[in-house]
N, C-alpha and C positions, 0 to 999 in steps of 0.2 A: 542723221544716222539712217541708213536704207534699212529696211523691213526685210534681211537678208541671212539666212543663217551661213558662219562662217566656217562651219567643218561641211554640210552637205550641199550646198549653195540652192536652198532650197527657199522661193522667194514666193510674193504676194501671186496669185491666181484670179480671173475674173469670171463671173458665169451672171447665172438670173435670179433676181429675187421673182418668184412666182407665188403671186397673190391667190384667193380661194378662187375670185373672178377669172382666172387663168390671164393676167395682166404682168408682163415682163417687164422690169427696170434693171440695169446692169448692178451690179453690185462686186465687190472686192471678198478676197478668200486671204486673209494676213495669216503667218505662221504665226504659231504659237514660242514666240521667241524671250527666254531666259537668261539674264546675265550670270555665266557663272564661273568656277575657277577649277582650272582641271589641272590635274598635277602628272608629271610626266615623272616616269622614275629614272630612265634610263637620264635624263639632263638633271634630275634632281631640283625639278622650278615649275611653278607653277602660270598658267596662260590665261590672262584672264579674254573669256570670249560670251560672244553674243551666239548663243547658237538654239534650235527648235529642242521641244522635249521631246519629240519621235529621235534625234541624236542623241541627246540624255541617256535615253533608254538605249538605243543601240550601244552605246561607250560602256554601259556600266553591265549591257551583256556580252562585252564581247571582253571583260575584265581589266579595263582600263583606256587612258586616252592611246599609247603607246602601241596595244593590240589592235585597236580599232585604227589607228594611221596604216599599220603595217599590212592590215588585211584589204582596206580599201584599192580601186585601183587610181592610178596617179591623175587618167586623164576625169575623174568622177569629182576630184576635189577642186574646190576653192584655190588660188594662187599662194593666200595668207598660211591656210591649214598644208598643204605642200611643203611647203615653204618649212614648216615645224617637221614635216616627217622626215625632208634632207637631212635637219640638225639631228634628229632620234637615229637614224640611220647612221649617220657619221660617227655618233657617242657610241654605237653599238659596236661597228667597227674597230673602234680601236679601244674599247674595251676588251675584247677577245683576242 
């Protein structure tokens, strides 16, 4: 499994561990990444994803998975998370 979040593709970072000695060794920055299940209304089903809790929080303030696809822009997201906003898009469509 990659250390990858699947709605903002937001991945592992490197920089320096900085000792008191001012002594640099590389070190890794891993997201804070959550398995969880988000429920779409417009499809009625739920997605189960691996995604960071800085997305967590943005989904559950922007009031749901469905707002948060629809506000994002298309070239920001992941191929997978895309992929779920065409099917939201299309159930919206011909719902109306």
């Amino acid at each position: 499994m990659s250390r990858r979040c699947e709605l903002t593709g937001k991945g592992p970072m490197t920089g320096n561990n900085v000792s008191h000695a001012n002594n640099k060794t590389r070190r890794r920055f891993i997201p804070n990444l959550n398995d969880v299940s988000l429920m779409s209304e417009a499809l009625g089903r739920t997605f189960k994803m691996r995604i960071c809790s800085s997305a967590l929080r943005t989904v559950d303030h922007r009031g749901g998975l469905d707002n948060y696809l629809a506000a994002e822009k298309d070239d920001a997201l992941p191929p997978e998370a895309l992929k779920i906003k065409r099917e939201i898009e299309k159930a919206k469509a011909t719902a109306a």
